[in-house]
C-alpha positions as CSV (number, residue, x, y, z in Angstrom):
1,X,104.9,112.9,101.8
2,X,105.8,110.5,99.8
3,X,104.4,110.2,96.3
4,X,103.8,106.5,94.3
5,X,102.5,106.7,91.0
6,X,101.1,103.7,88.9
7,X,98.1,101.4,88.1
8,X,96.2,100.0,90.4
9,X,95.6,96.9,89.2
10,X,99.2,96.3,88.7
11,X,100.5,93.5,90.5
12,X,104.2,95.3,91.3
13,X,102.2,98.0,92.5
14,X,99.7,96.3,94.7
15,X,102.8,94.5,96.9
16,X,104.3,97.8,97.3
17,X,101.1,99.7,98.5
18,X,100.9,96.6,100.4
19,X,104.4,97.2,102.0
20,X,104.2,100.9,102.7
21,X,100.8,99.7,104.5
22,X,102.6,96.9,106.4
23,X,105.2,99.4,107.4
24,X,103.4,102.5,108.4
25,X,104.6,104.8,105.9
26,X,101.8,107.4,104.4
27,X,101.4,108.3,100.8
28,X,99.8,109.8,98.1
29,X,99.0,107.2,95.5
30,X,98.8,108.9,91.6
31,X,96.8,106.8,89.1
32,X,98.4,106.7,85.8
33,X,95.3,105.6,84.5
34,X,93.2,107.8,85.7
35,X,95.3,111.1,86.5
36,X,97.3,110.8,83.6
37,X,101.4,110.9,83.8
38,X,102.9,114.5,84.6
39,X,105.0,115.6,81.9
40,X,107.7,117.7,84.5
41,X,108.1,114.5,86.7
42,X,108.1,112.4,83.4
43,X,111.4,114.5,82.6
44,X,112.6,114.4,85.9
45,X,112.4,110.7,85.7
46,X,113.7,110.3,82.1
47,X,116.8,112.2,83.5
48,X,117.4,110.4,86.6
49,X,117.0,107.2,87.2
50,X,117.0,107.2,83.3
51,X,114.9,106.4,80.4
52,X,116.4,103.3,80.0
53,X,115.1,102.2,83.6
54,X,111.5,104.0,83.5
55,X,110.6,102.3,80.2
56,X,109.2,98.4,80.8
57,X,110.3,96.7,77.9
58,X,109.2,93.6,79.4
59,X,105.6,94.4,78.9
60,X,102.7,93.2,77.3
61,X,102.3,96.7,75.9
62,X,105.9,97.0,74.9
63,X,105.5,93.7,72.6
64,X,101.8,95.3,71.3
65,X,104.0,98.5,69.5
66,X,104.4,98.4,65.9
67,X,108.2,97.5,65.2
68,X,108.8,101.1,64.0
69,X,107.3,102.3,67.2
70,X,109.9,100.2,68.9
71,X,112.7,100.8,66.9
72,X,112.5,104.7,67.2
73,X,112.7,104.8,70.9
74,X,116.4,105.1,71.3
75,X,116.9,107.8,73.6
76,X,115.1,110.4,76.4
77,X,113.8,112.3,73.8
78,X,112.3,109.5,71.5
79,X,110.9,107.9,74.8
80,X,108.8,110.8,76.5
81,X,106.4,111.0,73.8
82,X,105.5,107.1,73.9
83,X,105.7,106.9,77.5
84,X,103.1,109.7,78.0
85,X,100.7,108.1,75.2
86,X,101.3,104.5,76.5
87,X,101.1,104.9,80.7
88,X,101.6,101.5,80.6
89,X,105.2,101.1,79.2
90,X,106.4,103.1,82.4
91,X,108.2,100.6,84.9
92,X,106.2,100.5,88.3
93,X,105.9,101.7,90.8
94,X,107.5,104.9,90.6
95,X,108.2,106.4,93.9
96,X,109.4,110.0,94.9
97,X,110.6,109.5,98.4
98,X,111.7,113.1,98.7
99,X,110.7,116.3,97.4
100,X,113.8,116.9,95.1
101,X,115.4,114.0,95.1
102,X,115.8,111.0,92.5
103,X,112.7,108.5,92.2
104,X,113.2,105.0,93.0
105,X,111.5,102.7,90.1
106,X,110.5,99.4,90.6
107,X,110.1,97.8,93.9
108,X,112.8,95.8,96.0
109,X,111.8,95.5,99.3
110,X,115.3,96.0,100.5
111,X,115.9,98.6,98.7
112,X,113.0,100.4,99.9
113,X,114.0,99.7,103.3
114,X,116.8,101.7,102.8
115,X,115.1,104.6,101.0
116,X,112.0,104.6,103.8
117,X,114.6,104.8,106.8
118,X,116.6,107.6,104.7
119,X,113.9,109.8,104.2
């Protein structure tokens, strides 16, 4: 079964729900908000797609850090701990197609076509 995790209200995340719907494709939805983010897929994710790609530094909640905040996040390591405080900076929607395999992060319709017909 395929696993999304996110926010709800999210915009990103409310067209993707609304494509898996549009397609037929079950899930399990994991609220960020109110499930909290899993440390272990955390890692998983820092690792693979990367830390670089999980963390939103587009964000309203990226600009609301302290500078020193910012500035210290340089690596998988310095991330994690932000990311699990601040749900929020974490690029949506993350999806685990698989059990096992890499998460997609984001959502490109395309590319989820690809990754819903591999599964």
């Amino acid at each position: 079964m395929i696993t999304v995790y996110g926010i709800p209200n999210c915009d990103t995340v409310k067209r993707a729900r609304s494509w898996l719907a549009e397609h037929g494709i079950d899930y399990n939805f994991h609220d960020f908000k109110k499930q909290g983010v899993p440390p272990a897929e955390l890692d998983a994710w820092l690792q693979a797609p990367g830390w670089e790609a999980v963390l939103n530094r587009r964000g309203t909640t990226w600009r609301q850090l302290d500078e020193a905040t910012r500035a210290a996040v340089t690596d998988a390591a310095s991330a994690r701990p932000v990311l699990l405080a601040n749900p929020s900076l974490i690029k949506r929607p993350v999806v685990q197609w698989q059990p096992d395999a890499p998460v997609s992060v984001g959502f490109e319709p395309a590319r989820w076509d690809q990754l819903a017909h591999a599964r």
